[in-house]
C-alpha atoms as a printed R data frame, in Angstrom:
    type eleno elety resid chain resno        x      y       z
1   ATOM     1    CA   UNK     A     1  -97.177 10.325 236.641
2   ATOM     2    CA   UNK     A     2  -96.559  6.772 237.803
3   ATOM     3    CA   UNK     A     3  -97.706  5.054 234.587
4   ATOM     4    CA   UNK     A     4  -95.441  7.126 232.173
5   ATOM     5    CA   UNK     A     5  -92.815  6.118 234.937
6   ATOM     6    CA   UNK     A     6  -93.290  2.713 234.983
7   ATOM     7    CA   UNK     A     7  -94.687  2.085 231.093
8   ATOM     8    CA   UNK     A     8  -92.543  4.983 229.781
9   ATOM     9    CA   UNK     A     9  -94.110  7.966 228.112
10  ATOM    10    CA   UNK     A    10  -96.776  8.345 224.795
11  ATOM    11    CA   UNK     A    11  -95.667  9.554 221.403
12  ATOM    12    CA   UNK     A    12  -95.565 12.631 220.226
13  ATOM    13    CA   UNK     A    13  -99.056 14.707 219.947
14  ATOM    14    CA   UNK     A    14  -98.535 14.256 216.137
15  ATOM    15    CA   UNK     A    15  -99.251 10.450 216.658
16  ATOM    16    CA   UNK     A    16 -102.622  8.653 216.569
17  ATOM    17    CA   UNK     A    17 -101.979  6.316 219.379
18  ATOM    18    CA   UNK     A    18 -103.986  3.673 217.331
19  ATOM    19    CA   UNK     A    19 -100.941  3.371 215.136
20  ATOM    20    CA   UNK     A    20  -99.169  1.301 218.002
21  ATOM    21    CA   UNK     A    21 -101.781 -0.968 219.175
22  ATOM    22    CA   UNK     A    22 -100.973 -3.980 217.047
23  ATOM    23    CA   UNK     A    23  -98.297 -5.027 214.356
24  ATOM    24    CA   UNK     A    24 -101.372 -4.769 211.830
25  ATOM    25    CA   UNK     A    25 -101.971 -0.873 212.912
26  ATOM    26    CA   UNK     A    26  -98.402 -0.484 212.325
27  ATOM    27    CA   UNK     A    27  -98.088 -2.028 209.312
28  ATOM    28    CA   UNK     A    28 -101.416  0.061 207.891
29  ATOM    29    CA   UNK     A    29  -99.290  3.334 209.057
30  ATOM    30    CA   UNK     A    30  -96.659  2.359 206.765
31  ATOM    31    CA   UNK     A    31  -98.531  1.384 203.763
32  ATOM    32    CA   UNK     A    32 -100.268  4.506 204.509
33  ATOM    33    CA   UNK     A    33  -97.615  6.581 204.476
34  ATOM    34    CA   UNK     A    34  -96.224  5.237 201.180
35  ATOM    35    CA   UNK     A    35  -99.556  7.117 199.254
36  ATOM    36    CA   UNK     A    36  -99.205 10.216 201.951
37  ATOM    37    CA   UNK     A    37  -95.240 10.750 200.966
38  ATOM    38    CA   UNK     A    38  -95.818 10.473 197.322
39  ATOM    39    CA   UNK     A    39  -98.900 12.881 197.535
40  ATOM    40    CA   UNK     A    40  -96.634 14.935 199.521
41  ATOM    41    CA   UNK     A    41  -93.606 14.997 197.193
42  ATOM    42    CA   UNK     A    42  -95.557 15.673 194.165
43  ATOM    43    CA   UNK     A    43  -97.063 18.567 195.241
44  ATOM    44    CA   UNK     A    44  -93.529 20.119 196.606
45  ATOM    45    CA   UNK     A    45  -91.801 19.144 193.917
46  ATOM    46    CA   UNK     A    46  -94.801 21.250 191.927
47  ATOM    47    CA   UNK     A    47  -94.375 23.719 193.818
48  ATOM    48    CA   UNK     A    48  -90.157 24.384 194.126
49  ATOM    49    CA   UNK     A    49  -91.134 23.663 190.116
50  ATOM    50    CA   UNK     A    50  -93.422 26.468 189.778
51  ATOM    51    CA   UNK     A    51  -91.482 28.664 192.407
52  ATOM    52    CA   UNK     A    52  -88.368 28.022 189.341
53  ATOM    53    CA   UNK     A    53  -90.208 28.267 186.418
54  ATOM    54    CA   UNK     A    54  -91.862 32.080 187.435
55  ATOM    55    CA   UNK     A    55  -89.154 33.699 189.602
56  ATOM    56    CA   UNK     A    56  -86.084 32.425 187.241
57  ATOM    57    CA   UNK     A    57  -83.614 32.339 190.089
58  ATOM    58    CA   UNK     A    58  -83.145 29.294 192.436
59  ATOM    59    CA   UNK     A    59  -81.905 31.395 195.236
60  ATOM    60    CA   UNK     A    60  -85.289 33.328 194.672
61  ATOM    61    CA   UNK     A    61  -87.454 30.694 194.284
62  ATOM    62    CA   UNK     A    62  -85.540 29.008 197.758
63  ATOM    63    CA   UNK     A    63  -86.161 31.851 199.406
64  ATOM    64    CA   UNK     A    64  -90.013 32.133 197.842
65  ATOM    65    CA   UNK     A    65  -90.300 28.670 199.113
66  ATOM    66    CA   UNK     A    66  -89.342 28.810 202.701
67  ATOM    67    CA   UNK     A    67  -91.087 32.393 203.398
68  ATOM    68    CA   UNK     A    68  -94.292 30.056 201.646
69  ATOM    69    CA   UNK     A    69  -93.408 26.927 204.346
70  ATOM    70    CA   UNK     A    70  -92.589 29.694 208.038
71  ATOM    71    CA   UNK     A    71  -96.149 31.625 206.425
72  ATOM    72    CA   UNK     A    72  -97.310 27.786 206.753
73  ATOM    73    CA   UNK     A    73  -95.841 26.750 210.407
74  ATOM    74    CA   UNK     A    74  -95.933 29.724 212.446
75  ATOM    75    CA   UNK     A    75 -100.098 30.198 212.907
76  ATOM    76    CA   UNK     A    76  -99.644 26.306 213.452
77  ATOM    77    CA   UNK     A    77  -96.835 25.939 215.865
78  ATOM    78    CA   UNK     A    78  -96.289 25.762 219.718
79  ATOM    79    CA   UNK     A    79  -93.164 26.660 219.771
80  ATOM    80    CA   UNK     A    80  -91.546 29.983 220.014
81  ATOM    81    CA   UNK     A    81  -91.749 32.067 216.678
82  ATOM    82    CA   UNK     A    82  -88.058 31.693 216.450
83  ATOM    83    CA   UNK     A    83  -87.777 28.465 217.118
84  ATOM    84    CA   UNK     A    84  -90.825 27.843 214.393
85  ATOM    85    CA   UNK     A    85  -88.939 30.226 211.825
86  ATOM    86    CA   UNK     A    86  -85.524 28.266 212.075
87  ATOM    87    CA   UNK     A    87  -86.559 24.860 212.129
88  ATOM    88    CA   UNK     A    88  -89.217 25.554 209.178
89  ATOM    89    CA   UNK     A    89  -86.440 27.796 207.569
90  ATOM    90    CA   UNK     A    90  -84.299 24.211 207.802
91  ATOM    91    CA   UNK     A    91  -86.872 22.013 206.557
92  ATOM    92    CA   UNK     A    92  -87.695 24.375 203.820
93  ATOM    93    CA   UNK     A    93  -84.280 24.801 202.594
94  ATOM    94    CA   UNK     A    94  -83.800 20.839 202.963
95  ATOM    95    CA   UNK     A    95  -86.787 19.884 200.727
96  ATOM    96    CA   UNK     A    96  -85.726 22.664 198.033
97  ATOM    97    CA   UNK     A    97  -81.914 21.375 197.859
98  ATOM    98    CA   UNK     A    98  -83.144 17.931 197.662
99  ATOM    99    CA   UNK     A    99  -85.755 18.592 195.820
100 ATOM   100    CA   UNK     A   100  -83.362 20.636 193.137
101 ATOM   101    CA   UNK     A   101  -80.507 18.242 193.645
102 ATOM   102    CA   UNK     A   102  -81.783 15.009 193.573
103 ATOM   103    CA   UNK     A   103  -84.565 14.848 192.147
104 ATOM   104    CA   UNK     A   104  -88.771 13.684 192.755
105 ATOM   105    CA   UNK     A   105  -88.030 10.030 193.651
106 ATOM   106    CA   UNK     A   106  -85.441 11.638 196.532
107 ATOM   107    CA   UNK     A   107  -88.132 14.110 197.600
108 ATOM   108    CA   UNK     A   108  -90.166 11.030 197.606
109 ATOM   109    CA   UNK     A   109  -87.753  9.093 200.186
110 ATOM   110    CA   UNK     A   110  -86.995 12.500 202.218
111 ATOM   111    CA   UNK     A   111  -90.761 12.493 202.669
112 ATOM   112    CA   UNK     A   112  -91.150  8.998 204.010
113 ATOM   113    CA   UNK     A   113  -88.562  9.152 206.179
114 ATOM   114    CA   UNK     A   114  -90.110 12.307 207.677
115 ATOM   115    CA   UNK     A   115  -92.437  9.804 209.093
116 ATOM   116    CA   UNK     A   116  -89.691  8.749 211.860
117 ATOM   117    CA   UNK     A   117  -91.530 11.654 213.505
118 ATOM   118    CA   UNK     A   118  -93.591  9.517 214.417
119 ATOM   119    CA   UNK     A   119  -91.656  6.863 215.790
120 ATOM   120    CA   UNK     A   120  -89.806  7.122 218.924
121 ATOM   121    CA   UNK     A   121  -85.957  7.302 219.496
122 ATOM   122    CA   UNK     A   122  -86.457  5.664 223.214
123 ATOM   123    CA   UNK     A   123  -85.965  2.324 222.871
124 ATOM   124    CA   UNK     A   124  -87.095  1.474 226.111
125 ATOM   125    CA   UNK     A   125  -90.825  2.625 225.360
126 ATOM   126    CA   UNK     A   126  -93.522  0.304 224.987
127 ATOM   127    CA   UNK     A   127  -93.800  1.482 221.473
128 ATOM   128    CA   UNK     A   128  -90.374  0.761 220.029
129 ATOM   129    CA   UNK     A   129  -90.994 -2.597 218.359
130 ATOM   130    CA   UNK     A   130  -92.665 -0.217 215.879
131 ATOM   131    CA   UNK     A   131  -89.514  1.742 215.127
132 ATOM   132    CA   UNK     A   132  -87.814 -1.271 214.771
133 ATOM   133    CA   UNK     A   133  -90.438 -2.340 212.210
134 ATOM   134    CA   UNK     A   134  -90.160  0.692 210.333
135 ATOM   135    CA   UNK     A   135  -86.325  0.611 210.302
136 ATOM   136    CA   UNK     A   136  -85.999 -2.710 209.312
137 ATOM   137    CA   UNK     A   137  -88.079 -1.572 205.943
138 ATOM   138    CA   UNK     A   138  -85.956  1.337 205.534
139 ATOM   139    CA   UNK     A   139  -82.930 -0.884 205.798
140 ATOM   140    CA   UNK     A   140  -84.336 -2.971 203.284
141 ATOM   141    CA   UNK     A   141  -85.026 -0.778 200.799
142 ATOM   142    CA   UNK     A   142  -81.826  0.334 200.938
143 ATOM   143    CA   UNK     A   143  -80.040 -2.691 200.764
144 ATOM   144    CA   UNK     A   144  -82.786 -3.413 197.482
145 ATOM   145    CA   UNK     A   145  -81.493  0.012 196.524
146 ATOM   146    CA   UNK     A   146  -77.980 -0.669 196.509
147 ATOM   147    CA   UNK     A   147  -78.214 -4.332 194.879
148 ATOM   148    CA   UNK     A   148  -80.437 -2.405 192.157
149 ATOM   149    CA   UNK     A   149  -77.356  0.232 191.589
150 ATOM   150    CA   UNK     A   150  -74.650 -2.285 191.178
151 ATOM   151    CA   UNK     A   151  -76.326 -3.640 187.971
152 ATOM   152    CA   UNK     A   152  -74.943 -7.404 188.610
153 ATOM   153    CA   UNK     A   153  -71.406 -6.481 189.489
154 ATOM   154    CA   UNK     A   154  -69.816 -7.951 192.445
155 ATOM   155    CA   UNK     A   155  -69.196 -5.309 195.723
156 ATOM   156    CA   UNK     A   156  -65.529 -6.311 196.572
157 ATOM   157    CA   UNK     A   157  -64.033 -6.681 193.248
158 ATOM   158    CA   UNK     A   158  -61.092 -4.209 191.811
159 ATOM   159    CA   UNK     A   159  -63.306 -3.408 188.424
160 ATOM   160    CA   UNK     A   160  -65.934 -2.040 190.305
161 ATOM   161    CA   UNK     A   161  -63.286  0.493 191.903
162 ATOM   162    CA   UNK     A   162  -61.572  1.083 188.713
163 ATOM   163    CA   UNK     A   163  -64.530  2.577 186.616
Protein backbone atom coordinates (compact mmCIF):
# COMPACT_ATOMS: atom_id res chain seq x y z
CA UNK A 1 0.00 0.00 0.00
CA UNK A 2 1.16 3.46 1.04
CA UNK A 3 4.34 2.33 2.84
CA UNK A 4 5.76 0.20 -0.11
CA UNK A 5 4.82 3.52 -2.01
CA UNK A 6 6.49 5.81 -0.06
CA UNK A 7 9.54 3.41 1.48
CA UNK A 8 9.61 1.31 -1.74
CA UNK A 9 8.90 -2.38 -1.67
CA UNK A 10 10.62 -5.61 0.55
CA UNK A 11 12.97 -8.12 -0.97
CA UNK A 12 12.27 -10.99 -2.44
CA UNK A 13 10.42 -13.88 -0.25
CA UNK A 14 13.84 -15.68 -0.50
CA UNK A 15 15.29 -12.91 1.84
CA UNK A 16 15.41 -12.88 5.66
CA UNK A 17 14.61 -9.28 6.13
CA UNK A 18 17.12 -9.35 9.11
CA UNK A 19 19.86 -9.38 6.53
CA UNK A 20 19.18 -5.54 5.86
CA UNK A 21 18.76 -4.14 9.21
CA UNK A 22 22.30 -2.99 9.84
CA UNK A 23 25.73 -2.92 7.93
CA UNK A 24 26.77 -5.73 10.57
CA UNK A 25 23.64 -8.06 9.35
CA UNK A 26 24.87 -7.43 5.99
CA UNK A 27 28.19 -8.04 6.41
CA UNK A 28 27.29 -11.57 8.45
CA UNK A 29 25.17 -12.44 5.08
CA UNK A 30 28.24 -12.19 3.17
CA UNK A 31 30.65 -13.98 5.29
CA UNK A 32 27.90 -16.37 5.44
CA UNK A 33 27.53 -16.93 2.14
CA UNK A 34 31.26 -17.47 1.50
CA UNK A 35 30.87 -21.16 3.65
CA UNK A 36 27.14 -21.61 1.94
CA UNK A 37 28.72 -21.18 -1.84
CA UNK A 38 31.61 -23.39 -1.19
CA UNK A 39 29.31 -26.07 0.48
CA UNK A 40 27.23 -25.53 -2.47
CA UNK A 41 29.88 -25.90 -5.20
CA UNK A 42 31.39 -28.91 -3.75
CA UNK A 43 28.57 -30.86 -3.70
CA UNK A 44 27.60 -29.88 -7.56
CA UNK A 45 30.74 -30.20 -8.66
CA UNK A 46 30.37 -33.97 -6.92
CA UNK A 47 27.65 -34.44 -8.41
CA UNK A 48 28.19 -33.22 -12.48
CA UNK A 49 31.51 -35.48 -11.27
CA UNK A 50 29.64 -38.50 -10.48
CA UNK A 51 26.89 -37.79 -13.21
CA UNK A 52 30.53 -38.07 -15.70
CA UNK A 53 32.23 -40.67 -14.16
CA UNK A 54 28.91 -43.36 -14.39
CA UNK A 55 27.05 -42.24 -17.54
CA UNK A 56 30.45 -41.67 -19.71
CA UNK A 57 28.90 -39.01 -21.88
CA UNK A 58 28.80 -35.25 -20.94
CA UNK A 59 25.77 -34.62 -23.00
CA UNK A 60 24.26 -37.54 -20.84
CA UNK A 61 25.40 -36.67 -17.72
CA UNK A 62 24.06 -32.68 -18.69
CA UNK A 63 21.05 -33.93 -19.41
CA UNK A 64 21.09 -36.45 -16.09
CA UNK A 65 21.87 -33.32 -14.28
CA UNK A 66 19.20 -30.91 -15.21
CA UNK A 67 16.23 -33.66 -15.25
CA UNK A 68 18.02 -34.19 -11.34
CA UNK A 69 17.80 -30.02 -10.73
CA UNK A 70 13.58 -29.47 -12.71
CA UNK A 71 12.86 -33.08 -10.39
CA UNK A 72 14.35 -30.56 -7.63
CA UNK A 73 12.40 -27.09 -8.49
CA UNK A 74 9.15 -28.01 -9.75
CA UNK A 75 7.39 -29.55 -6.23
CA UNK A 76 9.18 -26.29 -4.90
CA UNK A 77 8.22 -23.57 -7.25
CA UNK A 78 5.39 -20.92 -7.67
CA UNK A 79 5.72 -20.42 -10.87
CA UNK A 80 4.17 -22.06 -13.80
CA UNK A 81 5.65 -25.64 -14.55
CA UNK A 82 7.04 -24.19 -17.68
CA UNK A 83 8.32 -21.39 -16.48
CA UNK A 84 10.00 -23.68 -13.47
CA UNK A 85 11.27 -26.26 -16.22
CA UNK A 86 13.06 -23.50 -18.40
CA UNK A 87 14.57 -21.40 -15.95
CA UNK A 88 15.83 -24.63 -13.88
CA UNK A 89 16.66 -26.21 -17.36
CA UNK A 90 18.99 -22.75 -17.67
CA UNK A 91 20.47 -22.85 -14.38
CA UNK A 92 21.15 -26.48 -14.70
CA UNK A 93 22.82 -26.31 -17.94
CA UNK A 94 24.80 -23.09 -16.59
CA UNK A 95 26.28 -24.83 -13.49
CA UNK A 96 27.22 -28.06 -15.68
CA UNK A 97 29.09 -25.89 -18.51
CA UNK A 98 30.77 -23.99 -15.87
CA UNK A 99 31.17 -26.51 -13.82
CA UNK A 100 32.86 -28.73 -16.87
CA UNK A 101 34.52 -25.70 -18.36
CA UNK A 102 35.97 -23.90 -15.77
CA UNK A 103 36.44 -25.63 -13.20
CA UNK A 104 35.44 -25.93 -8.92
CA UNK A 105 36.90 -22.52 -7.95
CA UNK A 106 34.44 -21.01 -10.99
CA UNK A 107 31.52 -23.08 -9.70
CA UNK A 108 32.63 -21.60 -6.50
CA UNK A 109 32.27 -17.81 -7.79
CA UNK A 110 29.02 -18.74 -10.00
CA UNK A 111 27.64 -19.80 -6.63
CA UNK A 112 28.35 -16.63 -4.72
CA UNK A 113 27.25 -14.51 -7.11
CA UNK A 114 23.93 -16.41 -7.14
CA UNK A 115 23.52 -14.59 -3.94
CA UNK A 116 22.63 -11.19 -5.93
CA UNK A 117 19.25 -12.92 -5.59
CA UNK A 118 19.12 -11.58 -2.80
CA UNK A 119 19.98 -8.17 -3.34
CA UNK A 120 17.85 -5.80 -5.12
CA UNK A 121 18.35 -4.22 -8.64
CA UNK A 122 16.13 -0.98 -7.47
CA UNK A 123 18.34 1.37 -6.41
CA UNK A 124 15.91 3.53 -5.03
CA UNK A 125 14.87 0.93 -2.21
CA UNK A 126 15.69 1.40 1.25
CA UNK A 127 17.78 -1.66 0.97
CA UNK A 128 20.25 -0.80 -1.76
CA UNK A 129 23.22 0.36 0.30
CA UNK A 130 23.46 -3.43 0.73
CA UNK A 131 23.86 -4.16 -2.96
CA UNK A 132 26.23 -1.62 -3.13
CA UNK A 133 28.13 -3.34 -0.30
CA UNK A 134 28.07 -6.54 -1.90
CA UNK A 135 29.18 -5.14 -5.29
CA UNK A 136 31.85 -3.25 -4.10
CA UNK A 137 33.35 -6.84 -2.74
CA UNK A 138 32.69 -8.40 -5.94
CA UNK A 139 34.50 -5.58 -7.65
CA UNK A 140 37.25 -6.12 -5.45
CA UNK A 141 37.85 -9.43 -5.81
CA UNK A 142 38.01 -9.00 -9.17
CA UNK A 143 40.27 -6.31 -9.41
CA UNK A 144 42.53 -8.76 -6.63
CA UNK A 145 41.80 -11.32 -9.32
CA UNK A 146 43.13 -9.59 -12.15
CA UNK A 147 46.34 -8.05 -10.30
CA UNK A 148 46.87 -11.86 -9.17
CA UNK A 149 46.73 -12.99 -13.10
CA UNK A 150 49.16 -10.48 -14.39
CA UNK A 151 51.99 -12.05 -12.28
CA UNK A 152 53.89 -8.49 -11.83
CA UNK A 153 53.65 -7.36 -15.41
CA UNK A 154 52.52 -3.95 -16.18
CA UNK A 155 48.65 -3.64 -17.93
CA UNK A 156 49.52 -1.11 -20.76
CA UNK A 157 52.77 -2.32 -21.92
CA UNK A 158 53.38 -3.90 -25.66
CA UNK A 159 55.04 -7.31 -24.03
CA UNK A 160 52.09 -8.08 -22.30
CA UNK A 161 50.17 -7.98 -25.80
CA UNK A 162 52.86 -9.72 -27.59
CA UNK A 163 52.92 -13.10 -25.61
Amino acid sequence: GMVSLKYGSLPNSTTQINDFISLRHTLGFLVGSFSGAVSFAAGVFFVIFMACVLLRRDWIAAVFFVVLGIAATIPTSSESWFAATLSASLIGFGYFFVARRYGLLALYVFGFCDIANHLSANFSAWYAGHTFLFLAVLLALAIYAFRTALGGQKVFTGKLLEE
